[in-house]
C-alpha positions in Angstrom: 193.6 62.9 110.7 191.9 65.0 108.3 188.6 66.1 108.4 186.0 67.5 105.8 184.1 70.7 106.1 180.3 70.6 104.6 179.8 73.8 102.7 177.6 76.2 104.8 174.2 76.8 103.3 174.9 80.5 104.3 177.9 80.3 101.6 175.7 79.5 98.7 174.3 81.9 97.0 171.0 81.7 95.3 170.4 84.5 92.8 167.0 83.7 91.0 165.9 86.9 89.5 163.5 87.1 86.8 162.1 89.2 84.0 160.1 90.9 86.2 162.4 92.9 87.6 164.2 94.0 84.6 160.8 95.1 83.3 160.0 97.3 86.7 163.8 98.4 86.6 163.4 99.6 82.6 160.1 101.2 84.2 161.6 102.9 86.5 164.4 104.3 84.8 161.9 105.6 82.4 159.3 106.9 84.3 162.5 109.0 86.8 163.2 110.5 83.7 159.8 111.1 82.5 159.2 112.8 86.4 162.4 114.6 86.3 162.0 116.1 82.7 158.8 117.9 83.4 159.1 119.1 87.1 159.2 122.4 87.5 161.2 122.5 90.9 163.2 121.0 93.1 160.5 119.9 95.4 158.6 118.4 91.8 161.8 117.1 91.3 162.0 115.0 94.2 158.7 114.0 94.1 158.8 112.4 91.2 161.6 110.3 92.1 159.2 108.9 94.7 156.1 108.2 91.9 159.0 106.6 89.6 159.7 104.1 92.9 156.0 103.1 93.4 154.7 103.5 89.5 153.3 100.2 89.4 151.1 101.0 92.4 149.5 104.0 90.7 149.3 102.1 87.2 147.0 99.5 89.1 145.3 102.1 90.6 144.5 103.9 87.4 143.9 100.4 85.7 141.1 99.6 88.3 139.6 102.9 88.1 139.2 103.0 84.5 137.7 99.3 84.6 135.2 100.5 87.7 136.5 97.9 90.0 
């Protein structure tokens, strides 16, 4: 008697990623090393690794501003 297994959805793998994320990865290499190259400190150091995580946040931001949304 032999019996077939159906492949588990959970063993399928889906990997969709697009160009978005390359473009906020390149972003975020570039603006850690932008932050990084001009602290001053330790603490500016560190810092700046946080702005280079939520950059596209504050580009909005300054986007909107300068539009007077």
């Amino acid at each position: 008697m032999t019996t077939e297994t159906k492949p588990d959805r959970r063993d399928r793998k889906a990997v969709q990623r697009g160009a978005d994320s390359s473009v906020y990865g390149l972003g975020f290499i570039g603006a850690l090393i932008y932050y990084i190259s001009t602290a001053a400190s330790l603490g500016a150091g560190l810092l700046g690794v946080l702005k280079a995580i939520v950059w596209p946040a504050m580009l909005v931001y300054e986007v909107l501003q300068y539009l007077h949304m």
